[in-house]
N, C-alpha and C positions, 0 to 999 in steps of 0.2 A: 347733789347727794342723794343715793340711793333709800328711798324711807321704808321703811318696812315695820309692821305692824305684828309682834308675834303674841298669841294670846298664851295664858298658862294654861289652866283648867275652869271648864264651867261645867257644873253640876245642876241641870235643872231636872223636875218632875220625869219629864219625857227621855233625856238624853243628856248623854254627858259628850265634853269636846275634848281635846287632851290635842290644842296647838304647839304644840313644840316640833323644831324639825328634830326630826329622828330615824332611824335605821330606812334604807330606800323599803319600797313595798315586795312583801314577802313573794308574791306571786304564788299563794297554794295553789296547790293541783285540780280543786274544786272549787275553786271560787269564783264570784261573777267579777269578769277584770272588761273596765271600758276607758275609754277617752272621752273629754267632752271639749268639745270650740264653739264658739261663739263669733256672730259677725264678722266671718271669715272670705264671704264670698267676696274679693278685691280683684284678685286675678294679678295682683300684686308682689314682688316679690319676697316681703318678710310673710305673705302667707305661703310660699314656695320652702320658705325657709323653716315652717313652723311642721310644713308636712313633712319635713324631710327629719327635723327632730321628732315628728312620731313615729315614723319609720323605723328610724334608729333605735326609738325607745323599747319597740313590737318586739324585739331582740331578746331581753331582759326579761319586759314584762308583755306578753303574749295576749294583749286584751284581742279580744274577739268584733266588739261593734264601740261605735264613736257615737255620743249625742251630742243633732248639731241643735244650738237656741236660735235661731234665726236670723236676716240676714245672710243668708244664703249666696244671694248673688247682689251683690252691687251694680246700679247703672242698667245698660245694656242685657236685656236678659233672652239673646238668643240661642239656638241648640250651638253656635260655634264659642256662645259665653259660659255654659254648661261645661264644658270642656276645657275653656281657658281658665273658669274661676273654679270648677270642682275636681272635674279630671286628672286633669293633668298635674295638678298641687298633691292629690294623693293616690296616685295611679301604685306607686308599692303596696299600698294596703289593702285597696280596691283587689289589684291582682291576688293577694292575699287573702282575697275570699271576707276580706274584713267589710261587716255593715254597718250600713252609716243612718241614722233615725233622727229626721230633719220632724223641727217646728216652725213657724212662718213669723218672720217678725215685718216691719212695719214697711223692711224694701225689696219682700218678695212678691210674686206674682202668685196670689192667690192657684194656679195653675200649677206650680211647683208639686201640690200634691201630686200629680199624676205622673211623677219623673221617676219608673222603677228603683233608680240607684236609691231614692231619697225614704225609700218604704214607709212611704203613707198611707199608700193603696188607696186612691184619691177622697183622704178623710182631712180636714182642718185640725181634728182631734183624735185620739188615738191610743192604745194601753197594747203594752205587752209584758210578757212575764220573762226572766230569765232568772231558773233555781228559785235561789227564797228572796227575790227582790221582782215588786211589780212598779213596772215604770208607766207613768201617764205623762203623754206630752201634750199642752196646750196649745189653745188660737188666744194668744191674748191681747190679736187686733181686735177681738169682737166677742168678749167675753156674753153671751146675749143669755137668756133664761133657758133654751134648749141646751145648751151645752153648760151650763151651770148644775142640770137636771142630770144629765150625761154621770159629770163629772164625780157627783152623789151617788150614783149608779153604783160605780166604778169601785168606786173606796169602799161601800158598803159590803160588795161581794167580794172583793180579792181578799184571799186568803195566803196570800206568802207575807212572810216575815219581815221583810223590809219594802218599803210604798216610798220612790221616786217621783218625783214632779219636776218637767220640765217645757219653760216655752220664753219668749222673748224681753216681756217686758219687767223691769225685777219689782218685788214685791219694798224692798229696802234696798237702797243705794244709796252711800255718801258721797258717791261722783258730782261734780259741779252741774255738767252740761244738761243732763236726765234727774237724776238723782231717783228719790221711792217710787213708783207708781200706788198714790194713797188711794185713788179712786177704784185700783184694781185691786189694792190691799182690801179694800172694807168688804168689794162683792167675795174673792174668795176664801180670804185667811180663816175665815170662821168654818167652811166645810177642810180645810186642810189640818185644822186644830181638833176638831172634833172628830175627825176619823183617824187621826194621830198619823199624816205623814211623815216623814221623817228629814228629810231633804228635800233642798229645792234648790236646782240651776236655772239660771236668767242672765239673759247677754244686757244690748239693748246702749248701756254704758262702755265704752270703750278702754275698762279697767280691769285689772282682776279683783275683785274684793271678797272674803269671806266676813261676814259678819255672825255675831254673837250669839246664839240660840237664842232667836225671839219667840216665845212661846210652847218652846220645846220641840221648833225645827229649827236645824240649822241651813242658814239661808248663801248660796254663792252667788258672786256677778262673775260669768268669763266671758267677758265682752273683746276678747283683743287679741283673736284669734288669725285678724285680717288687719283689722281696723287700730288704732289706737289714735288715744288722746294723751298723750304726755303732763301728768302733774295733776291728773283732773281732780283726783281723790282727795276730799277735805273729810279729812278721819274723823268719826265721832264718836259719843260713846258708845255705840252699837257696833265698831269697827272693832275686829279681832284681827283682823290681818289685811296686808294693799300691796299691790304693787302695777304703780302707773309708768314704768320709764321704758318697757320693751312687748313686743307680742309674745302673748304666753297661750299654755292651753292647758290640761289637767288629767291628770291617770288616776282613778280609781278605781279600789277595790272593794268587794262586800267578801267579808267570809264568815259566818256566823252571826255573830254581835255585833262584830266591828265592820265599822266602815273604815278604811287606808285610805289617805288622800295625798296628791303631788299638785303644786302647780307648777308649771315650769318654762322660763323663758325661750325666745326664739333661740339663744345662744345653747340652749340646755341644761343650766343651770336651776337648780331647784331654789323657788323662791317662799315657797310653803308650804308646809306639811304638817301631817296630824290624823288624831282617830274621833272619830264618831262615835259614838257606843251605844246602841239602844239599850233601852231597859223595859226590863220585861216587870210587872208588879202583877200579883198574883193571879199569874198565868195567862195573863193578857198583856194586848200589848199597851204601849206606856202613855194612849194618848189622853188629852187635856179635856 
């Protein structure tokens, strides 16, 4: 039995959630529209099958670039596995001028940085902007005191409206096999509260899980972009939403205030949906 988790509304300090599936994403004309997958790199064929539901999806919804959370490549990681585990799975969107902003999880080759497709521009760590959303992707094989220092840097200065975070290992996870990474929670959650990110994607888990605005970010796992674990997910109360029984991967939107979110199966069935909402309190942004 397929289980699914749909949350109603949470209202905290920082941000409000609003889980319910509802109307597909608007796709405005100016807005930041991306993909994100997780531990994708299999060379497998539901990851063949997951590129071809995005392909399909670029149709509708015209996202621009994909954020990958690592596990990149699985196994074997030669320039002919480059092309059987990345290439080749989304060669439509590649050709489509579509980019891809890889972070390294625990079975890549540190080396990965330096693979133009994967623009990292041979950094472990890494921040870009698009419109009023700044994205910082981590190393959270090696979260060390220089990159801790970075990371402070980074939040301190950017000035767009909405602040992404993304890298492999998840902060909170009720998947069986991994589950939270507590030791990576303690070093970073407190610089990501404090300069009020707002989101945060982490593979790592072989699930999709949205969980509950913990401290006024809202936290995702999309672990199962390649990979899957069937059934892994033991829902807790921090679980707002799961879905363990197929590979999935996720379309969202920034447009203003809201954040739009899809997750959605290799079949292409939408398995979760919902809005983000920052809030802004007197004229600043809404962080803890």
């Amino acid at each position: 039995m397929r289980r699914l988790l749909f949350a109603v509304v949470f209202v905290l300090a920082a941000a409000a959630v609003d889980g319910r599936q509802g109307a597909p994403l608007p796709a405005v004309a100016d807005s930041v529209k991306f993909a994100v997958i997780g531990d994708n790199g299999t060379g497998d064929a539901p990851q063949y099958a997951v590129g071809q539901q995005m392909a399909a999806a670029r149709a509708a919804f015209p996202f621009s670039f994909v954020l990958m959370l690592g596990d990149n490549l699985y196994g074997r990681q030669t320039p002919q596995d480059f092309v059987d585990k990345f290439e080749r799975p989304y060669m439509p969107l590649l050709h489509a001028g579509v980019q891809f902003y890889a972070s390294l999880g625990n079975h890549d080759d540190q080396s990965h940085r330096f693979y133009k497709p994967f623009n990292m521009n041979g950094e472990r760590y890494y921040t870009f902007a698009k419109k009023n959303v700044r994205f910082v992707a981590l190393d959270s094989n090696l979260l060390d005191s220089r990159q801790l220092a970075w990371i402070e840097s980074v939040l301190k200065a950017r000035d767009e409206g909405w602040t992404i975070c993304y890298f492999h290992h998840p902060l909170y996870s009720n998947a069986g096999r991994h589950g939270s990474n507590v030791a990576l929670r303690v070093a970073l959650e407190p610089l990501l509260v404090r300069y009020g990110v707002d989101v945060v994607f982490s593979g790592h888990d072989h699930v999709y899980e949205r969980l509950k605005p913990q401290k006024g970010i809202t936290y995702f796992v999309e672990g199962s972009a390649g990979q899957l674990r069937k059934g892994d997910v033991k829902p807790g109360e921090s679980t707002a939403a799961f879905f363990d029984t197929d590979q999935t991967f996720m379309l969202v939107e920034v447009a203003g205030d809201e954040l739009r979110f899809e997750a959605r199966s290799r079949t292409g069935h939408v398995v979760d949906s919902g809005t983000v909402r920052r809030a802004v309190e007197n004229g600043t942004r809404g962080a803890l």
